[in-house]
C-alpha positions as CSV (number, residue, x, y, z in Angstrom):
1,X,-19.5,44.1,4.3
2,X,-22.6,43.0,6.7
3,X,-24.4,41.9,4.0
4,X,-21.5,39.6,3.2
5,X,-21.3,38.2,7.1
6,X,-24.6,38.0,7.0
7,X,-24.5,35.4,3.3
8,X,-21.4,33.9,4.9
9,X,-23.2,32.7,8.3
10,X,-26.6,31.7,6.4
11,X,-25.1,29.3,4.3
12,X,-22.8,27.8,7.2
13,X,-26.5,27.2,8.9
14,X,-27.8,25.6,6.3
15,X,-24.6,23.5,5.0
16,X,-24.8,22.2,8.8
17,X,-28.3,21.8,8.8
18,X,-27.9,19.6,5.7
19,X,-24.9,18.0,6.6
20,X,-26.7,17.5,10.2
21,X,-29.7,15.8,8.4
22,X,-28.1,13.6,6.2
23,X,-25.7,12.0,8.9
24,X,-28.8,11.4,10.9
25,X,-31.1,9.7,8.3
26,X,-33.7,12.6,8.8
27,X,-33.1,14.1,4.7
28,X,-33.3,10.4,3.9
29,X,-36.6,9.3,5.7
30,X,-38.5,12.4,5.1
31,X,-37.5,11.5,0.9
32,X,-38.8,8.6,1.7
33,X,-42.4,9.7,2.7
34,X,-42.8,12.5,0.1
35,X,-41.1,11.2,-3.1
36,X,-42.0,14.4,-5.1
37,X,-40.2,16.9,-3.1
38,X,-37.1,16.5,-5.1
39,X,-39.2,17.0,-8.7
40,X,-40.8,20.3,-7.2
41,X,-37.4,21.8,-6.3
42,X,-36.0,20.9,-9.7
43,X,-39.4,22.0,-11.7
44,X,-39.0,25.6,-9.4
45,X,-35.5,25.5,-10.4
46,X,-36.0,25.6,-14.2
47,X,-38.8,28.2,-13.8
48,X,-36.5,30.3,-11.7
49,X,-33.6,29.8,-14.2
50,X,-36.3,30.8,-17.2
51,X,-37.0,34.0,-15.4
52,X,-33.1,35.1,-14.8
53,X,-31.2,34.0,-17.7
54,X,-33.4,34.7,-20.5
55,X,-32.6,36.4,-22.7
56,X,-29.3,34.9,-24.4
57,X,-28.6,37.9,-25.9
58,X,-30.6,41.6,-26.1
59,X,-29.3,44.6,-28.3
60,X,-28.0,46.6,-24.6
61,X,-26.6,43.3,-23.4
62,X,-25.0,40.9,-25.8
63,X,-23.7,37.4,-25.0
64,X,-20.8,37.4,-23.1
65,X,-18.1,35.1,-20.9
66,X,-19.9,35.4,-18.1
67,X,-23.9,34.8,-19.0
68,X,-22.7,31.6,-21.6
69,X,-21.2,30.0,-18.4
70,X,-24.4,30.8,-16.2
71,X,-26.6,29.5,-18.7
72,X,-24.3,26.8,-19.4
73,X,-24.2,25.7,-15.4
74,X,-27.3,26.6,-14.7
75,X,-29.2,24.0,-17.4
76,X,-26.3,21.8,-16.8
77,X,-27.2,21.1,-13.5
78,X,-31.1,21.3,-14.4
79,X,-29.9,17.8,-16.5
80,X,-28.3,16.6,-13.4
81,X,-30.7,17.2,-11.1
82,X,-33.6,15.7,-14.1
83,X,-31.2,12.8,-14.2
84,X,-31.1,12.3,-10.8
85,X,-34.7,12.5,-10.4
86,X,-36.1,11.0,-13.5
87,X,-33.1,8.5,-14.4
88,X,-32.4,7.3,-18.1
89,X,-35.1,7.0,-20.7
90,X,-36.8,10.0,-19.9
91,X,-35.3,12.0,-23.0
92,X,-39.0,13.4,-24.2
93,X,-39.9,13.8,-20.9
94,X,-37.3,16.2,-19.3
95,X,-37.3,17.8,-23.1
96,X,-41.0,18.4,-22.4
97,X,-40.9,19.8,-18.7
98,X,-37.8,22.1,-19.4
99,X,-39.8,23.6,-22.5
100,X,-42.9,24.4,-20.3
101,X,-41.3,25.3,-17.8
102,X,-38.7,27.5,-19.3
103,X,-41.9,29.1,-21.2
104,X,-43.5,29.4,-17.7
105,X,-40.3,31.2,-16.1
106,X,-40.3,33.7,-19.3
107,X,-43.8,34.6,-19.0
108,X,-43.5,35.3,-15.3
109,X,-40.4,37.3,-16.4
110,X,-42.5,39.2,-18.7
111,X,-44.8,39.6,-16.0
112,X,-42.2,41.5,-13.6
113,X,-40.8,43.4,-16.4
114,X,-44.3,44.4,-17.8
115,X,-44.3,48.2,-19.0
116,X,-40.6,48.4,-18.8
117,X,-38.6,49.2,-21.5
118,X,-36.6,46.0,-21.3
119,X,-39.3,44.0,-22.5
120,X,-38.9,45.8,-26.0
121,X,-35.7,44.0,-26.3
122,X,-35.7,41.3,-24.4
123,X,-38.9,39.9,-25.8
124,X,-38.3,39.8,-29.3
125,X,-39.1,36.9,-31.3
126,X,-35.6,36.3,-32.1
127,X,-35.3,36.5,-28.7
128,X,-37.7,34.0,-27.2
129,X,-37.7,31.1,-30.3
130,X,-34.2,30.9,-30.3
131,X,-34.0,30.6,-26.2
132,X,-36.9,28.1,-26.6
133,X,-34.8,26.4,-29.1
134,X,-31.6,26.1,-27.3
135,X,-32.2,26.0,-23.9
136,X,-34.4,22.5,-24.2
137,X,-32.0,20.9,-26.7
138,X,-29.1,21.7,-24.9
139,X,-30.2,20.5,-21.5
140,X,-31.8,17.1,-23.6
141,X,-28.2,16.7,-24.8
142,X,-26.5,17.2,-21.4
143,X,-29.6,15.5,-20.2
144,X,-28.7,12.1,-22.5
145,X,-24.5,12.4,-21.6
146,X,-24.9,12.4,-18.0
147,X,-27.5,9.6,-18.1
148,X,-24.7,7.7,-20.2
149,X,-21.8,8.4,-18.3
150,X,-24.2,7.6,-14.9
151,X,-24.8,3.8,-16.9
152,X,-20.8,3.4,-16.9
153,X,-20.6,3.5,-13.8
């Protein structure tokens, strides 16, 4: 239960904080001076989404409701945020970064894990093409709808 209080009052700070900033003009102007904060975040973002949702599916842990929808939000709003960022035309390139950095946030997972048993089934080559498969192509596709429904507008 404290733990919960806790969560709940942090993120009341920070949406204020945020909400604070933005009214203000401070979020904006600071943007402004250092253009490639928002491209770190998102680049620590997919490293930090590599690390926790790989793998799709292991023999202990197969795919179910609940990791297809965080894998499914998760690189969804990776395309946002690249769309966002990057804006249209940038197919190869957010293809590109997500692979990397996808590869990066499984090696650091292998990293953590190293001499557990979970990395005998977590890292099998099944494992890691077909994540390095999916994961890119799906978030190029969301990626390239997004960027199309954004020129609608």
């Amino acid at each position: 239960m404290l733990f919960f209080v806790v969560y709940v009052v942090v993120i009341g700070i920070l949406v204020l904080a945020a909400y604070m900033g933005a009214r203000s003009g401070v979020i904006q102007r600071f943007l402004g001076m250092y253009p490639w904060v928002p491209k770190l975040l998102v680049m620590g973002y997919v490293v930090f989404a590599g690390c926790v949702v790989f793998p799709i599916s292991s023999e202990p842990f197969p795919l179910d409701f609940q990791k297809g929808y965080l894998l499914v939000c998760s690189y969804g709003v990776i395309a946002l945020a690249w769309a966002g960022v990057w804006g249209p035309g940038r197919g190869r390139l957010v293809y590109g970064a997500v692979f990397g950095l996808t590869a990066a946030g499984m090696g650091c997972r292998y990293l953590l894990e190293y001499g557990e048993v979970s990395n005998v089934y977590n890292f099998t080559p099944f494992n890691v093409v077909c994540y390095l498969a999916v994961v890119p192509t799906g978030t190029l596709i969301a990626y390239c709808w997004i960027v199309r429904k954004l020129r609608r507008r």
